[in-house]
C-alpha positions as CSV (number, residue, x, y, z in Angstrom):
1,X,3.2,30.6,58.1
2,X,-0.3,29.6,58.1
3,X,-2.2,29.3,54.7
4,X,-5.6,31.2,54.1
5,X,-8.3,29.0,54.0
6,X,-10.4,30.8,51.0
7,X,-6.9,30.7,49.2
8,X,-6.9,26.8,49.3
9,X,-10.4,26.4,48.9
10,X,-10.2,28.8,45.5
11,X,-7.0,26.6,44.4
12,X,-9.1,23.7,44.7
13,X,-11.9,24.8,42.5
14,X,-9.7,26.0,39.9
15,X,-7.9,23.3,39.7
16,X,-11.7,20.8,39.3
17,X,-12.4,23.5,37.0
18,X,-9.6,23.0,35.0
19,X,-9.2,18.9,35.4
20,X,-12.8,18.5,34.4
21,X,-12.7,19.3,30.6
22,X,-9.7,17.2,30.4
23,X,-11.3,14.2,32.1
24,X,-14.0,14.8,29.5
25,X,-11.7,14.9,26.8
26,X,-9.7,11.9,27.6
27,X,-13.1,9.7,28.5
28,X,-14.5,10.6,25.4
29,X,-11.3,9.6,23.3
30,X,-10.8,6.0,25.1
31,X,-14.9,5.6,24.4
32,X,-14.6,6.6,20.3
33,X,-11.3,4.4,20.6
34,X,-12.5,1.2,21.6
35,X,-16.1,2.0,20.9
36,X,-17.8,-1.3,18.7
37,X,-20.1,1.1,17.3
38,X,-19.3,0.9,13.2
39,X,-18.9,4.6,13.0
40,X,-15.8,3.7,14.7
41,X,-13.9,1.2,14.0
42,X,-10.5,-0.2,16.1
43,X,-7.5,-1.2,13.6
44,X,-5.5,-3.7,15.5
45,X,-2.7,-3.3,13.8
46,X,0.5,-0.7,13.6
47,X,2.5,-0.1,10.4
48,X,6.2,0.6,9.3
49,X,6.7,2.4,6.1
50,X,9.1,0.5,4.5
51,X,9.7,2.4,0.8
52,X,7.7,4.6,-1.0
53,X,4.8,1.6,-1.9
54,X,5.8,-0.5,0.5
55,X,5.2,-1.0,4.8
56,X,5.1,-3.6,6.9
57,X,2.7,-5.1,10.0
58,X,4.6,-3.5,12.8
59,X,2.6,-4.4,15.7
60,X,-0.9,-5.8,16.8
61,X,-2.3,-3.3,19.2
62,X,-5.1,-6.0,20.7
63,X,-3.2,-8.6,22.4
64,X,-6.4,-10.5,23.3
65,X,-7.5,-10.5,19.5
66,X,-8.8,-13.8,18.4
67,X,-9.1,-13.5,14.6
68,X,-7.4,-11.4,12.6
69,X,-7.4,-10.4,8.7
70,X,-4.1,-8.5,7.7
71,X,-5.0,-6.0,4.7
72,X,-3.2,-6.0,1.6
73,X,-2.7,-2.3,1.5
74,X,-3.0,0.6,4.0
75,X,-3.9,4.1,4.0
76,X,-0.8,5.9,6.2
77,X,-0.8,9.8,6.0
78,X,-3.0,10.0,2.3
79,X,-0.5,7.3,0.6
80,X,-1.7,3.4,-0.4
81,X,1.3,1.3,0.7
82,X,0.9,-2.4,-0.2
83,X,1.9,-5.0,3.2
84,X,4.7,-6.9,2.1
85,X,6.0,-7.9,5.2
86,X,5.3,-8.7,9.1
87,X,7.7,-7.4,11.5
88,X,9.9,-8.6,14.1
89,X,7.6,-9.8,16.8
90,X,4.0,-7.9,15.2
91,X,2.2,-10.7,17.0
92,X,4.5,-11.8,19.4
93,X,2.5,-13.3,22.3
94,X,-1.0,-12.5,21.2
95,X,-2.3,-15.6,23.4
96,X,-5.9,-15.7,22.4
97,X,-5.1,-15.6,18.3
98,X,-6.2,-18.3,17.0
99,X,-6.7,-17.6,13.2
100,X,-4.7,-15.1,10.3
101,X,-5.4,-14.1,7.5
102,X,-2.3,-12.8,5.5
103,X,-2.8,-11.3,2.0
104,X,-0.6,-12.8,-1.1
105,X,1.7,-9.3,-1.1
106,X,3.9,-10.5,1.8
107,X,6.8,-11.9,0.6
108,X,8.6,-11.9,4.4
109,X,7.6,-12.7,7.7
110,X,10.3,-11.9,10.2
111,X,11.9,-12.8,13.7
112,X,9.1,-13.9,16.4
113,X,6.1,-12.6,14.5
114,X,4.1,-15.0,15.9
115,X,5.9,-16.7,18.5
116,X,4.2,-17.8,21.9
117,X,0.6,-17.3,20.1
118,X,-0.6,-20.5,21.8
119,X,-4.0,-20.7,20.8
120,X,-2.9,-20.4,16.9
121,X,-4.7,-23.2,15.2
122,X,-5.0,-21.8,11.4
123,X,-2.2,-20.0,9.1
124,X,-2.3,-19.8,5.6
125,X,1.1,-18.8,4.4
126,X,0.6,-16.8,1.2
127,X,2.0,-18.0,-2.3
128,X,4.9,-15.6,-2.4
129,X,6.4,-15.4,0.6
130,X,10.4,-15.8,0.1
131,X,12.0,-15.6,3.7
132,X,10.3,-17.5,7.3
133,X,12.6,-16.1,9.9
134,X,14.3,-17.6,13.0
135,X,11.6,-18.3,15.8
136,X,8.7,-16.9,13.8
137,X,5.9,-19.5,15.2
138,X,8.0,-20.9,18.2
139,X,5.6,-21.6,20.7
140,X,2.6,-22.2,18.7
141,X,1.8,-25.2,20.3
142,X,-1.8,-25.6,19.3
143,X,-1.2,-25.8,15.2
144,X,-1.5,-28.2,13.6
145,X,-0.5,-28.1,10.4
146,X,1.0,-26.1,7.4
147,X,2.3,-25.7,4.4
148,X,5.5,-24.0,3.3
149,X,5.1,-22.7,-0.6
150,X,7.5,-23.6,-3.2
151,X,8.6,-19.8,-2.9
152,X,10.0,-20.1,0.5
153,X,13.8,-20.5,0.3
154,X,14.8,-20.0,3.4
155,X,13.3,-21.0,7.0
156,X,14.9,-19.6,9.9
157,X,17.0,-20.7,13.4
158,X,13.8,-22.8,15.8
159,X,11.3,-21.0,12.9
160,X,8.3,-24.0,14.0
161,X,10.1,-24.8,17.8
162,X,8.1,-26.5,20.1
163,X,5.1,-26.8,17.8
164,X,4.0,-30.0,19.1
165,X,1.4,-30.7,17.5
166,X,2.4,-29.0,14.0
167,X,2.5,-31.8,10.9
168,X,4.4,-29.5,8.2
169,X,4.4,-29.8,4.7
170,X,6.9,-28.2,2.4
171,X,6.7,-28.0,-0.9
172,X,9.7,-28.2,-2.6
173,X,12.8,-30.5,-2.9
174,X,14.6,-31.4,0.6
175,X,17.7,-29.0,-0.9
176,X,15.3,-26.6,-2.5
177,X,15.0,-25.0,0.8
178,X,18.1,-23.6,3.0
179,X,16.5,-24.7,6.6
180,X,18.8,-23.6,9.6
181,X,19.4,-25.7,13.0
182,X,16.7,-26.8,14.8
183,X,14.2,-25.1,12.8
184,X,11.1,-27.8,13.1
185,X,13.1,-29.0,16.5
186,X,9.6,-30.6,18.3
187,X,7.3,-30.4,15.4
188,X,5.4,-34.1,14.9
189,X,6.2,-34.6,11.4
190,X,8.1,-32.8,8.1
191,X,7.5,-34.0,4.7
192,X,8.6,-32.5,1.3
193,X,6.0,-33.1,-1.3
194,X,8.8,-33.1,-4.5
């Protein structure tokens, strides 16, 4: 059974016809997405509504971010939830990060948030955090220091492994802090300042 030719040809430009707006459409989203205009701007970052105030960092969208500034609250659907926590693996990876900013409302940073960001150099751990999970900056081999708050009571399974270079500073009694196996297993140096 053979085809007619001015059957396929009409197929074909129906088809462009059709195809073409959608191209457009999808061009001009991916343009306003990661446009640098400042009519536009990119969040990095995913959230996880936690409670009815509350979310979390969920995930960092940019994995080739350098510099990043975690908000204190977020606007999700109309409603202000205040950040109180990064979530299993938010930065996992991110190999170019080399500085964050985290705001004084989390209390919790959790498994592999930051693990394998290699280029880390700077991480201020805010005043109230509670809880560093297992393997939260494995791999962050080019820090160099930190300090652990008094608030922190609990540090997690390899929480600082193979952080080489990482001189880490707790500040709190040696039993004031429930530190699980191997948690600063490579790190240079550990010192409690109480």
């Amino acid at each position: 059974m053979k085809t007619n030719p001015k059957i396929k040809a009409y197929a074909l430009i129906a088809s462009l016809v059709f195809m073409i707006p959608i191209s457009i459409n999808w061009f001009t989203f991916l343009a306003r997405t990661f446009s640098d205009d400042n009519d536009t701007p990119v969040n990095p970052l995913e959230y996880k509504i936690l409670t009815d105030s509350t979310a979390a960092v969920s995930k960092c969208r940019l994995p080739e971010i350098e510099n990043i500034c975690i908000p204190e609250k977020v606007l999700i659907n109309g409603n202000d939830y205040t950040i109180t926590c990064i979530g299993n693996k938010a930065f996992s990876y991110c190999r170019k990060l080399t500085n964050v900013k985290i705001p004084t409302s989390v209390t919790e940073i959790e498994y592999s948030a930051f693990s394998g960001c290699s280029s880390l150099t700077n991480i201020d751990l805010p005043p109230n955090i509670t809880c560093i999970n297992a393997f939260t900056f494995s791999y962050c081999t080019n820090l160099k220091s930190i300090v652990i708050p008094a608030s922190v009571t609990s540090i997690g399974y390899e929480a600082f492994d193979r952080c080489d270079n990482l001189d880490v500073t707790i500040d709190n009694f040696e039993d004031g802090v429930e530190i699980e196996m191997d948690a600063f297993k490579g790190c240079k140096s550990v010192k409690y300042t109480k």
